[in-house]
KOLNUMAR-545804 format. One record per residue: z, x, y of N, C-alpha, C in turn; residue in three letters. Coordinates in steps of 0.001 Angstrom, whole numbers, padded with zeros to 6 digits, always signed. Layout:
# KOLNUMAR-545804
ZXYZXYZXYALA
...
//
This chain:
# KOLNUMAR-545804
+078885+078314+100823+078750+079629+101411+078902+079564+102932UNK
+078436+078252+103126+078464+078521+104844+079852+078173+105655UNK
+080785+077346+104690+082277+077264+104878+083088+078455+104631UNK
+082591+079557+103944+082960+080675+103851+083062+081133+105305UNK
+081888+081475+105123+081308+082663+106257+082174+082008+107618UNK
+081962+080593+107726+082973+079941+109051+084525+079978+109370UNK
+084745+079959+108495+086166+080790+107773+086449+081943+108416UNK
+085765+083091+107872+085805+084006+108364+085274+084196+109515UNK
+084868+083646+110142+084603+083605+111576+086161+083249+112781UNK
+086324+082377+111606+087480+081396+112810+088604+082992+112594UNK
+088923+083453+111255+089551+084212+111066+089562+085392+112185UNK
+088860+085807+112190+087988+087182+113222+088435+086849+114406UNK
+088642+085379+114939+088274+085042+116044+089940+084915+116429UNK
+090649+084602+115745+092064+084639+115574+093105+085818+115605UNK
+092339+086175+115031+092722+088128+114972+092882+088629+116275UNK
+091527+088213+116848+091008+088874+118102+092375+088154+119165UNK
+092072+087259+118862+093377+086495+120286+094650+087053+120002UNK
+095106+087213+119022+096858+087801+118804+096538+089476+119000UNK
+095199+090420+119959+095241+091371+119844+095344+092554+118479UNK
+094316+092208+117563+094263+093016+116261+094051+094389+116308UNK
+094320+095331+115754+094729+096955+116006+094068+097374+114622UNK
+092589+098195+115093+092138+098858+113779+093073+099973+113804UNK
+093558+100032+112081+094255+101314+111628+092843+101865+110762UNK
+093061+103433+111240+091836+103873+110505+093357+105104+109597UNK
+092939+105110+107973+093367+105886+108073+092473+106922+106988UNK
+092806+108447+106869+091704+109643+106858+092683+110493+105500UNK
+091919+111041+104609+092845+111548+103653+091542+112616+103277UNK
+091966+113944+103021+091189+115237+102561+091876+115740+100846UNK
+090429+115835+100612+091082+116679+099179+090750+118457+099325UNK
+090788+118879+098216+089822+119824+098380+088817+120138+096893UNK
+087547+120374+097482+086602+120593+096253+086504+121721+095556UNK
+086654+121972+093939+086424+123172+093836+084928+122825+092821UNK
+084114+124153+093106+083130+124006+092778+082846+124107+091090UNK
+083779+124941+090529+084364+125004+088694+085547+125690+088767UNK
+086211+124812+087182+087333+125492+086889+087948+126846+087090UNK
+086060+128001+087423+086919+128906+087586+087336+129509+089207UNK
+087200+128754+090300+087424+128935+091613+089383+128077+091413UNK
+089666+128103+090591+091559+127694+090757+091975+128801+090795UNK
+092966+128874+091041+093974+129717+090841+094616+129966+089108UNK
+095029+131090+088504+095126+131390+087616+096068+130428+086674UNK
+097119+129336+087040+098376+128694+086591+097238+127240+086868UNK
+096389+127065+087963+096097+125576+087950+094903+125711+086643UNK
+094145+127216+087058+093013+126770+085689+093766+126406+084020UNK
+094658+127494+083798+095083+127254+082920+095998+126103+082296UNK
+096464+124918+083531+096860+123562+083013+095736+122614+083109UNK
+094640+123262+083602+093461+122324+083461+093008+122480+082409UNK
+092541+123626+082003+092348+124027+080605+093238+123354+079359UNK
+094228+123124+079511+095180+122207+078394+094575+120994+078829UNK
+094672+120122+079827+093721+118834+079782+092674+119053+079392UNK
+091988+119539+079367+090431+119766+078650+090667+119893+077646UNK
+091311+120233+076854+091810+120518+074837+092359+119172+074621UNK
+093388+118808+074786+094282+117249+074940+093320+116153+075142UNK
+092040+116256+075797+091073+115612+076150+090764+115283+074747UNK
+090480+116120+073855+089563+115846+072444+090337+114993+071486UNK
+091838+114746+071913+092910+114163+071283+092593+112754+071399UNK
+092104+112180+072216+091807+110970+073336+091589+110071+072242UNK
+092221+109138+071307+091809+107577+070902+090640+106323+071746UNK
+089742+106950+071772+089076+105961+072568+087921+105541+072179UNK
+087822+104811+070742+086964+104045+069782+086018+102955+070734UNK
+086639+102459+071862+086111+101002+072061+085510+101063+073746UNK
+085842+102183+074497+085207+102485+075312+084811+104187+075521UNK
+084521+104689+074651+084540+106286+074242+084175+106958+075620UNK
+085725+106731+076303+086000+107029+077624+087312+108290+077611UNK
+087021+109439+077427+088538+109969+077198+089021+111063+078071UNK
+090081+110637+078181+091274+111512+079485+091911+112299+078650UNK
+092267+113760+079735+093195+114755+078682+094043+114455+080260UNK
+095790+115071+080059+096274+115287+081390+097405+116033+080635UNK
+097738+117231+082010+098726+118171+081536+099662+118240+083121UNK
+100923+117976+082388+101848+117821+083515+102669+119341+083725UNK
+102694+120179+084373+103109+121463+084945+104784+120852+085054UNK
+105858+121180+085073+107509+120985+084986+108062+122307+085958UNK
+108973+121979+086734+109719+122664+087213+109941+124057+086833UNK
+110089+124143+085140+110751+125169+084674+109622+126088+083383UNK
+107921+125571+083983+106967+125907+083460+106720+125471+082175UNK
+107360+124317+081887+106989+123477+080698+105577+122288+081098UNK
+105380+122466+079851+103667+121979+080061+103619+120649+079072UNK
+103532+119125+079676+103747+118002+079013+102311+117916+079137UNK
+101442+117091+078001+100581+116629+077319+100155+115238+077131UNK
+099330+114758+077372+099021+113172+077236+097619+113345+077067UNK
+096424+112366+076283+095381+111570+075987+095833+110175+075835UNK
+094200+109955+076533+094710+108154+076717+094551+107310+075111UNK
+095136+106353+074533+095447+105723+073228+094696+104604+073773UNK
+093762+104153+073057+092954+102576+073214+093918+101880+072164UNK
+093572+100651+072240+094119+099583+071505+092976+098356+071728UNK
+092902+097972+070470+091431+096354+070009+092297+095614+071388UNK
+093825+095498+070987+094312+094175+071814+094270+094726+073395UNK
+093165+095106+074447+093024+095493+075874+094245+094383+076300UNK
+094911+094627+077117+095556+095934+077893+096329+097140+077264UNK
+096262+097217+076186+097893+097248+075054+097605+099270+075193UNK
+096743+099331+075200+096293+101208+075502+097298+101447+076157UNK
+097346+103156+076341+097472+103654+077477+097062+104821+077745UNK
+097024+104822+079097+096340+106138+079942+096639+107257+079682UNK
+095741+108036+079937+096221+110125+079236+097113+110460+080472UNK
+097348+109867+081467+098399+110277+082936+099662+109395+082768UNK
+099417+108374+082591+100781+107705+081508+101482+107655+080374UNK
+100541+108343+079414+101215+109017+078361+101763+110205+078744UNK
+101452+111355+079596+101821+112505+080103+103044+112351+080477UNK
+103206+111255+081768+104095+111571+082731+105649+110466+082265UNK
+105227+109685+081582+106329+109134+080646+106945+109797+079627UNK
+106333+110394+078571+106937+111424+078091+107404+112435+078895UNK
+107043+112899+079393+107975+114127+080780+109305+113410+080892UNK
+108932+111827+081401+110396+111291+082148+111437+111053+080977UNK
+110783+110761+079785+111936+110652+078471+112520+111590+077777UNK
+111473+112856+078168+111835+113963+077404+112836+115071+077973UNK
+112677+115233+079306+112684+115820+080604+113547+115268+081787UNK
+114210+114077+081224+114083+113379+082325+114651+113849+084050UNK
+115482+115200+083762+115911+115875+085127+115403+116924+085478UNK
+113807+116874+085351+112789+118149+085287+111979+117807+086512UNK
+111768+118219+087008+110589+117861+088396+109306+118122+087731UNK
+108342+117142+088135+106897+117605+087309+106112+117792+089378UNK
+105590+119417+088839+105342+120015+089860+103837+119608+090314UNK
+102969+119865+089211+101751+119681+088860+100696+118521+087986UNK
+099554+118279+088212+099110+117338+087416+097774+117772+087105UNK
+096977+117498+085911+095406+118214+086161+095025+116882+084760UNK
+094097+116487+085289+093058+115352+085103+091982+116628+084874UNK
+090889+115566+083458+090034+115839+083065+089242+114679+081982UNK
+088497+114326+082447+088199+113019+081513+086110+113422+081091UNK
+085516+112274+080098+084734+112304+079998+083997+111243+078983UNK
+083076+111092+078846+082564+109674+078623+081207+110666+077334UNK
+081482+109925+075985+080460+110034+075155+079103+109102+075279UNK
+079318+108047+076710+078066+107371+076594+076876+108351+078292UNK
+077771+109088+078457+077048+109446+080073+078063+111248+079902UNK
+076928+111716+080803+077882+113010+081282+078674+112723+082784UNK
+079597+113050+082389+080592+112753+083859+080948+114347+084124UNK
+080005+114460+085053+080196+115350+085970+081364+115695+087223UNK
+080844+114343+088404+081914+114245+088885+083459+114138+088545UNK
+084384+113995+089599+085372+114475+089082+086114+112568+089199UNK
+086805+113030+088289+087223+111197+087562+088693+111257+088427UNK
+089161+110652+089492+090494+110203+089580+091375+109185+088691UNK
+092865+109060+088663+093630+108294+088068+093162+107317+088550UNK
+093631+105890+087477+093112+104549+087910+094163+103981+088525UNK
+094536+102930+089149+095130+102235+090317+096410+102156+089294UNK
+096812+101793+088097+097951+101838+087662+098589+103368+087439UNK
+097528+104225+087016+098267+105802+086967+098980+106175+088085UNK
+097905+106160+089325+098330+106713+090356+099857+105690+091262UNK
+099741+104488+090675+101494+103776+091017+102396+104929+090204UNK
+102062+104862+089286+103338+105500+087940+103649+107213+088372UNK
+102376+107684+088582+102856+109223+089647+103142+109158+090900UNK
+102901+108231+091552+103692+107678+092786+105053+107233+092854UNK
+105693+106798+091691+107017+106762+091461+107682+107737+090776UNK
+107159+108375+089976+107800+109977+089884+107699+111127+091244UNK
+107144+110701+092102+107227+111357+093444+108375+110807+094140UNK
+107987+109448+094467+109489+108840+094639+110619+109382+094014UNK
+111149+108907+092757+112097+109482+092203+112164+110989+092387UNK
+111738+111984+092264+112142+113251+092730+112274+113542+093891UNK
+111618+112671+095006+111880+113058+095933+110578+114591+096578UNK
+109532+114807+095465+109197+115640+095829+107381+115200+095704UNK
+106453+116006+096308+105149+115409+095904+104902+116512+094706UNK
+103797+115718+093912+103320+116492+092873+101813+116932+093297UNK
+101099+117455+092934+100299+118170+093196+098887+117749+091796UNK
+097950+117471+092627+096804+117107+091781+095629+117090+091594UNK
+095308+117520+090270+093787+118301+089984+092902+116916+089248UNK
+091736+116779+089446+090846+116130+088728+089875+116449+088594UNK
+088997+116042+086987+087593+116727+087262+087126+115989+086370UNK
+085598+115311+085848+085249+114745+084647+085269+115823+083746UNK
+084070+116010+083209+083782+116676+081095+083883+117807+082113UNK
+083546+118308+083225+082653+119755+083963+082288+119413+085126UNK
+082131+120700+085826+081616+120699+087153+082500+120622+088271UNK
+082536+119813+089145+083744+119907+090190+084904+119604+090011UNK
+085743+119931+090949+087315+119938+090731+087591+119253+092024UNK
+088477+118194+091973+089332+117794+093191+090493+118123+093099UNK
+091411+118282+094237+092655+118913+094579+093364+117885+095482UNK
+094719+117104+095546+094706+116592+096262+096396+117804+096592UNK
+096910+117507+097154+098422+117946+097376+099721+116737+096947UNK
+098643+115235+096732+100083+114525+096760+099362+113676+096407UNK
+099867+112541+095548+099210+111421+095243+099271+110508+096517UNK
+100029+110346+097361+099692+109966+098494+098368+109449+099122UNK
+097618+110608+099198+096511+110912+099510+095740+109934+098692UNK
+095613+108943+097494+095164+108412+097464+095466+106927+096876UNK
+096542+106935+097474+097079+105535+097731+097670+105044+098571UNK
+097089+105184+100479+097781+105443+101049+098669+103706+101250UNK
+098376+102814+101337+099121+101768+101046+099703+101504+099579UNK
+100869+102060+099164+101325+102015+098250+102545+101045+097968UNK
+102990+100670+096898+104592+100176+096991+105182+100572+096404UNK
+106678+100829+096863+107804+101771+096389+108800+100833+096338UNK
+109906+101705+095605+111487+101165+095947+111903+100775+097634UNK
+111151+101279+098352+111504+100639+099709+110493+099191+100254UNK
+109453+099202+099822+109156+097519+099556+109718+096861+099075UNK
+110665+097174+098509+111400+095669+097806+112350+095036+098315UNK
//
């Protein structure tokens, strides 16, 4: 432990001599207090994640996501997350959504996104964001369109987050231009 900590000392101390530059960086959502403070088109694709929610395969961590993807041309794609015994082999209710969109759809802009998840062992109140692989996979359908999508989250009830862009919460991300 104490070769650690010295480590990181020498580290710090190294930093400091080549002039190190805190980046702070700041990202806002917005809160809504219930489903019914949206707007009339966001409640009602939240409302389809909340139904799609009950669809949710999730035997082994009775953890379940509904997500409803809003389309360019007011088509409304559908996903619950699928568990599988063999973990990793599932997949997510925002990756089932937004993959089907891209296979089905594939020259459709998906405008919108609305998250809704909830847990049979706890009430999840707060509002549940995508997990670090969802939010890559709607980060590259932003990429690829070229456009941001727009995004709602909330657990079983209660508050709503809003972001404008998945951006917002990945702000170090990697794209087709990292490579």
């Amino acid at each position: 432990m104490i070769k650690i900590q010295t480590s990181f000392e020498v580290w710090i101390f190294c930093l400091t001599l080549y002039h190190m530059k805190k980046i702070e960086i700041k990202t806002e959502f917005i809160e809504y207090d219930s489903i019914e403070e949206l707007a009339l088109e966001d409640k009602q694709l939240m409302d389809q994640a909340v139904q799609i929610r009950k669809s949710a395969y999730a035997p082994y961590s009775k953890f379940k996501v509904g997500a409803a993807l809003l389309l360019e041309d007011g088509t409304v794609v559908l996903g619950s997350n699928q568990e599988n015994a063999a973990f990793p082999s599932g997949l997510c209710a925002e990756r089932t959504a937004i993959f089907q969109a891209g296979a089905l759809y594939p020259d459709k802009k998906i405008l919108k996104i609305a998250i809704s998840a909830s847990s049979d062992l706890k009430l999840t109140q707060a509002p549940i964001p995508p997990c670090g692989a969802c939010r890559q996979s709607i980060l590259e359908y932003e990429t690829k369109q070229n456009q941001f999508i727009e995004m709602f989250f909330m657990g079983a009830e209660g508050k709503i987050c809003y972001s404008p862009s998945l951006v917002n919460m990945l702000p170090f991300y990697f794209d087709r231009d990292s490579m």
